[in-house]
N, C-alpha and C positions, 0 to 999 in steps of 0.2 A: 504494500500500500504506500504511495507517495506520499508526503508529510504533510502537505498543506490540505489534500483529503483524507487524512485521519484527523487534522486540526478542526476541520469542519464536519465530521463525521460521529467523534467521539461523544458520549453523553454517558451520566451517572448512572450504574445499574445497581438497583436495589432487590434485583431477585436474579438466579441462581441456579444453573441446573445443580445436578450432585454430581459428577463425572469430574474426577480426580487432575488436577493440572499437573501435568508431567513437567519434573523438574529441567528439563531442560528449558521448558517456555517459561516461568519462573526465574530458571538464569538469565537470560535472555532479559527480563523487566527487570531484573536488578542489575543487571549491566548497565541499562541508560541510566538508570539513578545513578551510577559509580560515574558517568559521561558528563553529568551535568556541570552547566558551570557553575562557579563559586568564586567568591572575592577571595583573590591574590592567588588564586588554586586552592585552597585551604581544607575543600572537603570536609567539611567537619559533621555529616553524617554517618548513619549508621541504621541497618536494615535488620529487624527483628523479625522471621518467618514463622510462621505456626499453622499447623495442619489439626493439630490435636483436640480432639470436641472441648474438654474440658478447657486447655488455655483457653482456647475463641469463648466459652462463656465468661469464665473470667476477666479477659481484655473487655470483653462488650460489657461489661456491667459497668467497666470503666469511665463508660462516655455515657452523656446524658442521651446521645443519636447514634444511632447505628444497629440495631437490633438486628437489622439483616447482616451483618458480621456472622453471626453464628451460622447462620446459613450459607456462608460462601464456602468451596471448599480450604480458600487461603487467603489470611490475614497476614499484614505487612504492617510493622509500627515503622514510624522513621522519626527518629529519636535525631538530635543538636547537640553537640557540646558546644556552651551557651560561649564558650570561651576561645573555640576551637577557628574564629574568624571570626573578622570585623560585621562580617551580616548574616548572621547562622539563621534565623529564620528564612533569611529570601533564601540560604544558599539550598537550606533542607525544602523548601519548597517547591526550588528550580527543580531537584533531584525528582520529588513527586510528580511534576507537570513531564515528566521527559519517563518516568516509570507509566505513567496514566495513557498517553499516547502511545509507548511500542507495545503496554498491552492489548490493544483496542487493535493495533497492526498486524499484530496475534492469533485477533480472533477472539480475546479475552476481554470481559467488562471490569473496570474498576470503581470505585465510588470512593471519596474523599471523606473521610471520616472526622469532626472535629474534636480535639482533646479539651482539657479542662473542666471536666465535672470529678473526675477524681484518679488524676495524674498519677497521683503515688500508688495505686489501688494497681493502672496498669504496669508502671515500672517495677515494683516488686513482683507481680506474677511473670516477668518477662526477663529478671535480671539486669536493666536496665537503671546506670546508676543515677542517683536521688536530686544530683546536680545537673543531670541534663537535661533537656526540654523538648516534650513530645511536639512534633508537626501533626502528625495525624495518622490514624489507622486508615490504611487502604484494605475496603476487603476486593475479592479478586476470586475471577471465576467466570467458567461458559457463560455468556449470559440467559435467561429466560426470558429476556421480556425486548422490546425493542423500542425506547422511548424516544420522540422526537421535540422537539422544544425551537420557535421561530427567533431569531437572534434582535436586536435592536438595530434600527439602521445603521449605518456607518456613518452618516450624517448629522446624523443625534449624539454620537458621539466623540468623535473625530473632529478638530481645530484645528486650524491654518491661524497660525500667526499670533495668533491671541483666540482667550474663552470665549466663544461666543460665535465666533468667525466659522462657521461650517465647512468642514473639507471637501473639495470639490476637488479632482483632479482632472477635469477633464476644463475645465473654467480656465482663460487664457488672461495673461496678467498684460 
């Protein structure tokens, strides 16, 4: 799949066949996490896998959203060392945007899980130490369902020059 159609292709899946993801396509999505970039090179994530029913309830109890984690056949933390670069959040995040796309290139769904209902609850089930900072659970898996969602125009969003000023690239100056 070319990149700029999986970028416009991709969308969150929140259900799940049960058919087991072969580690190879699994390496393969934490490959691009390992690709992503990061301020100064710094890399300062790190990718927690879990197949096992019991972890996945326990990581999901974690989070205030995500219920369907239990149901995917694989869950993904990606954990920060808060220290490990000057922008450990965008950098663990780039890593996730660039994990979420070559799953989807795959043939796999992933869904963006947000952390902070009770952080410590997943780092301790997961070994994950107490200093570091969850990005987000991905869960991961065939998907079941095929959701479509219409984007906002480009227009709406998109500035030339200054707020306000509508992008137009085809407008002659």
């Amino acid at each position: 799949m070319e990149v700029l159609e999986a970028i416009r292709t991709r969308r969150s899946i929140r259900s799940y066949r049960s058919d087991p993801v072969p580690d190879e396509l699994i390496t393969k999505v934490l490959e691009a996490g390992q690709w992503a970039a990061s301020a100064s090179n710094a890399q300062p994530w790190s990718f927690v896998v879990f197949t096992d029913p019991e972890v996945k309830r326990q990581v999901t109890r974690g989070f205030a959203y995500g219920w369907f984690l239990d149901e995917a056949p694989v869950g993904i933390v990606v954990a920060v060392n808060p220290n490990g670069s000057t922008c450990p959040i965008q950098d663990g995040s780039l890593a996730v945007g660039n994990m979420m796309l070559a799953a989807h290139a795959l043939g796999l769904g992933t869904c963006w899980i947000n952390p902070g209902f009770q952080d410590d609850r997943v780092k301790e089930a997961l070994g994950i130490p107490r200093d570091w900072r969850l990005i987000c659970a991905l869960s991961l898996g065939y998907p079941a369902e095929s959701p479509s969602k219409l984007r906002k125009k480009l227009t709406d969003i998109a500035f030339t020059e200054k707020w306000g000023n509508s992008f137009n690239p085809l407008a002659t100056s």
